[in-house]
N, C-alpha and C positions, 0 to 999 in steps of 0.2 A: 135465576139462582146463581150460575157464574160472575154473573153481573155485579152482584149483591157481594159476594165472597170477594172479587177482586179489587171495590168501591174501597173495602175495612180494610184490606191488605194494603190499597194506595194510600188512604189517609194515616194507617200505623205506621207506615216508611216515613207520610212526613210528620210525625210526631219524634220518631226516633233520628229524623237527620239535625231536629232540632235537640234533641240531648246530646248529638255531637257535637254540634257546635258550642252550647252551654259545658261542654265535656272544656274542650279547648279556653273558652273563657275561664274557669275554673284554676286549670294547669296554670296559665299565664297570670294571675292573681294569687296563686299559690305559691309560685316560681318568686315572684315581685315580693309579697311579704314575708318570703324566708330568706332574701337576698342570694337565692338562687343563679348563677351565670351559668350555664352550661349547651355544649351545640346537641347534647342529647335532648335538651328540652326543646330546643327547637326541632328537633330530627321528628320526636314527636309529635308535636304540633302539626307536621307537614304527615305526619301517619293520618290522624285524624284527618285532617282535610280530606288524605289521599281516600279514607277510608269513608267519609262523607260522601264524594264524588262515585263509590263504587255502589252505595247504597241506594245511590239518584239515579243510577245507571241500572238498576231493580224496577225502579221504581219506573223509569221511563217505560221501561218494556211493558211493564203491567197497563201504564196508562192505551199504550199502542193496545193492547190488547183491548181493551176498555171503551177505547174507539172504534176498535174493530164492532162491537157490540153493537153501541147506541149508533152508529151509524146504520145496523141490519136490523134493528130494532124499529129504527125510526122512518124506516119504508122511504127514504129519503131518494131520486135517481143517483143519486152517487153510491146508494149501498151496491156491497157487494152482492153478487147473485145469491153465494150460499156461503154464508158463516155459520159454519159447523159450530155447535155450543162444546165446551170442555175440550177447546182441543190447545189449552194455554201453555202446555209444557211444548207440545211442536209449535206451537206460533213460536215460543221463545227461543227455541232452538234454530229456529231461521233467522231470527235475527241477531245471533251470538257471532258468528265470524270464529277467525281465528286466532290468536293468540297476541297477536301484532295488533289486530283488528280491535280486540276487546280494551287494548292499552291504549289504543286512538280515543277510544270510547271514553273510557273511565278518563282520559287529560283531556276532553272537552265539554261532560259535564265537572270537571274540576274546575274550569273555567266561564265556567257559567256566572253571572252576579249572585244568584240566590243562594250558590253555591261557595263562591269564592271571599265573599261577605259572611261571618269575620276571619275565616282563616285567614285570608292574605293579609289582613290589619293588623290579627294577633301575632302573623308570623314575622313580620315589615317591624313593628315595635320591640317584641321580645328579640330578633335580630341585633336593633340598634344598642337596646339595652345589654346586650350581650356584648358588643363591639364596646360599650363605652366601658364596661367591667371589665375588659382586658388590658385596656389600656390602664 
């Protein structure tokens, strides 16, 4: 049953990392056809992303968890002895860190490809186009 509840939770994360990013492509096609120049739109752009990377960083945990699962499920010598069912809020909470910690976290999956694709193209382009409308 946890199993099953966290499988819909994982795949809903990456259905909604991808409306981020269609979110972001959007902005920047919005931005482009109203001849838009502004570092607020770019500022944006980098929210999303940022806000991408913290949703992946949900979603990582849940997977950790996920594996915790099928690996106690699947009687494997690597499982662990006892994987307690429902106990996902403490699993998550051991792997949160501190505040320092959490910021490591969220700027390296921001860095990730699957992650950083298209932010950083959208943000690379609308940058230049921003730069060239100043001058």
């Amino acid at each position: 049953m946890e199993w099953c509840l966290l499988q819909n939770q994982f795949d809903s994360y990456e259905k909604f990392a991808l409306l981020l990013k269609v979110l972001n492509v959007a902005i920047v096609t919005l931005s482009l056809i109203n001849g838009l120049a502004s570092i607020f739109i770019l500022a944006l752009l980098l929210v999303v992303w940022l806000q991408d990377a913290i949703w992946k960083t949900f979603q990582a945990r849940i997977e950790s968890r996920l594996l915790q699962l099928e690996t106690s499920m699947g009687g494997s010598a690597a499982a662990e002895p006892a994987v307690t069912p429902f106990q996902f809020n403490l699993e998550y909470l051991k792997g949160r860190g501190g505040t320092l910690d959490l910021m490591v976290e969220y700027g390296r999956q921001a860095c990730r490809p699957t992650i950083a694709y298209p932010h950083l193209v959208l943000a690379i382009l609308y940058g230049l186009y921003l730069m060239t409308a100043i001058n």
